[in-house]
Steps between C-alpha positions, in 0.01 A plus 500: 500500500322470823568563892779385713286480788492163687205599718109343464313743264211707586238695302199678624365868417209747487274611254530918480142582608597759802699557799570169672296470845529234834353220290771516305768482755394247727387310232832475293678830538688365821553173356723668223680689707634181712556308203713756351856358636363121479430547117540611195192756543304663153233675560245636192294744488221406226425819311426303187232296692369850672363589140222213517282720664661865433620502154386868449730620804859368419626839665327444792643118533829657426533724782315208690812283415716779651316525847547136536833488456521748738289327763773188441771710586293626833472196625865348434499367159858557402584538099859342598400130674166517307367542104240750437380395139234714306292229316482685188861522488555126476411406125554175564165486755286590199623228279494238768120572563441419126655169565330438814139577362542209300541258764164614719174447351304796529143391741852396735599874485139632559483247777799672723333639787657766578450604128090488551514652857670861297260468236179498767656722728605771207160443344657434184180270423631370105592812421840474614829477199665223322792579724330446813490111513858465337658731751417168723725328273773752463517512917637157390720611297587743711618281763647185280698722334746557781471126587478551895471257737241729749196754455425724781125570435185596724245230550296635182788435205554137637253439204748668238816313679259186437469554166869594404606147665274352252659661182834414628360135544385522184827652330728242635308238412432600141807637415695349740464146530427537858247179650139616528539315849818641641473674796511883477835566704660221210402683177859686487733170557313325279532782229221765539591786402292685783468407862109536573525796760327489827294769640598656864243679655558818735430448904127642441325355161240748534508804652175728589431797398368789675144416464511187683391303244689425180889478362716814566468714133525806393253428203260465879599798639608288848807508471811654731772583269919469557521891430204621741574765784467406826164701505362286201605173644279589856229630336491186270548261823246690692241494248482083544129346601628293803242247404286524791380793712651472894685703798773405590411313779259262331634217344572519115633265229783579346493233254230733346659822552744531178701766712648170670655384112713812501575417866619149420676615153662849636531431904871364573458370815234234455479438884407835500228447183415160722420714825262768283338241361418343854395798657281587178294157598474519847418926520809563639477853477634513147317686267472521081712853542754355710530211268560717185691719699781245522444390167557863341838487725628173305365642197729784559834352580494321173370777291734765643826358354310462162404845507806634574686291237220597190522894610875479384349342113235806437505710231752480193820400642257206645378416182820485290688263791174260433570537169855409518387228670252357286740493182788348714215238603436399150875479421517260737192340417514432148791261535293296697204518281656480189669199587205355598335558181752391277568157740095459456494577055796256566299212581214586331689501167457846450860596536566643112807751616654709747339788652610792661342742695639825519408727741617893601 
């Protein structure tokens, strides 16, 4: 049981809420795709953790799952260097979260900021499930289970990643043997059975949506998604408050115009970006529309490729490759995370027979 590979491990996802948008790529969508030949890439999608807040729609998080997958293969995830792993296809994620729920007291849990932030934000108020909090612990499990090395995250799950090096911490030292004091990167030679994962954050932690003003989401409505037309896209890019009201030979600040963030994250040539922003402050000339005007053009040489690759997965014949891919994902997922739970019942003591886990 297990993989051959000799590469460094990787595991990061997305949680099926919609069509993937900008934030997403800059912020860890491009950082998977140039770790795929460096690593041993799996990437989950976290339908079982969707439920927390839309238990009543598993249909709708279904077909969710499917336009995500397709948005992966759009922007160069490949299903033959990389793992595309359905969470609620790995049995052995479930089980692990049990374990790990043990080892995290629960005003620790409730602490995790990122965990408050989506219950103020969603208005949840205490009205939100059971499952809610322990999906933070399952994201653990999520990730431990694979036992990789790196976590490509935005800047707003370095929380979770915080909280997952804990309960390995925690695991190797209970169960383990492991030195309260080692040093993380020692907890494998000196027997862990998990190396505590670090978290990688995407080129732009944060980018803004379309109203200026707050993190790129759809749940905002600000968001400028990998599958919008080129007509969507400008009218999106347009529709951004400059921050201040100038022509374009006054002198502006670009440091408060949030059309400047998608020139830094989208804009190749950053001499160019450099010059803009220079001409910006002194009222060079340069105006807000010729500023998103060469923004939208960026925007468009990365979308266009994307585009064209997701118009060839629409409709059925789309839909049955992702699901091709998706079972030959957990195939190759399972032996992983299987391993990894029996290796963990193992030294836990909890190792009473074989299993086998059969799947079609």
């Amino acid at each position: 049981m297990g993989n051959a590979s000799t590469k460094a491990r990787i595991l990061t996802g997305d949680t099926p809420t919609g069509r993937l948008h900008l934030g997403h790529y800059v912020g860890s969508l491009e950082n998977r795709l140039a770790l795929q030949d460096e690593y041993d890439c799996y990437f989950l999608i976290a339908n079982m953790h969707a439920l927390t807040t839309r238990a009543d729609r598993s249909q709708e998080i279904r077909a969710d799952t499917i336009e995500i997958v397709k948005d992966w293969l759009s922007v160069g995830i490949d299903p033959e260097r990389s793992t595309i792993v359905l969470q609620s296809e790995i049995p052995a994620i479930s089980e692990l979260s049990w374990y790990f729920a043990m080892l995290l007291p629960f005003n620790r849990v409730m602490r995790n900021p990122t965990l408050k932030t989506e219950i103020e934000a969603k208005g949840l108020g205490d009205t939100y499930s059971f499952g809610f909090p322990l999906y933070a612990v399952g994201q653990c499990a999520d990730i431990l289970v694979f036992r990789p090395e790196l976590v490509p995250v935005g800047e707003d799950q370095v929380a979770h990643i915080e909280m997952t090096r804990e309960v390995a911490r925690r695991f190797n030292q209970i169960y383990c043997g492991v030195d309260p004091h080692a040093e993380d990167e020692e907890h494998e030679r000196l027997g862990g059975l998990f190396p505590i994962p670090r978290a990688l954050v995407g080129r732009v932690g944060r980018l803004v949506g379309t109203d200026g003003k707050h993190k790129m989401s759809k749940s905002l409505n600000n968001a400028i998604f990998l599958s919008d037309t080129p007509k969507q896209v400008k009218k999106k890019i347009n529709s951004i408050y400059p921050g201040q009201s100038r022509n374009p030979d006054e002198p502006g600040d670009p440091d408060i115009n949030p059309v400047f963030t998608y020139a830094d994250a989208f804009i190749k040539d950053k001499e160019f970006v450099a010059e803009l922003r220079r001409r910006y402050r002194e009222g060079d000339n340069l105006g807000d529309g010729h500023v998103k005007a060469f923004v939208i053009e960026a925007i468009e040489e990365l979308l266009g490729p994307i585009r064209q690759r997701r118009a060839r997965l629409e409709g059925e014949e789309g839909d049955r490759r992702v699901l091709e891919i998706i079972r030959e994902g957990a195939r190759r997922a399972n032996e992983i995370a299987e391993e990894t739970l029996h290796l963990a019942k193992q030294r836990m003591g909890f190792d009473f027979g074989p299993r086998r886990l059969e799947l079609p």
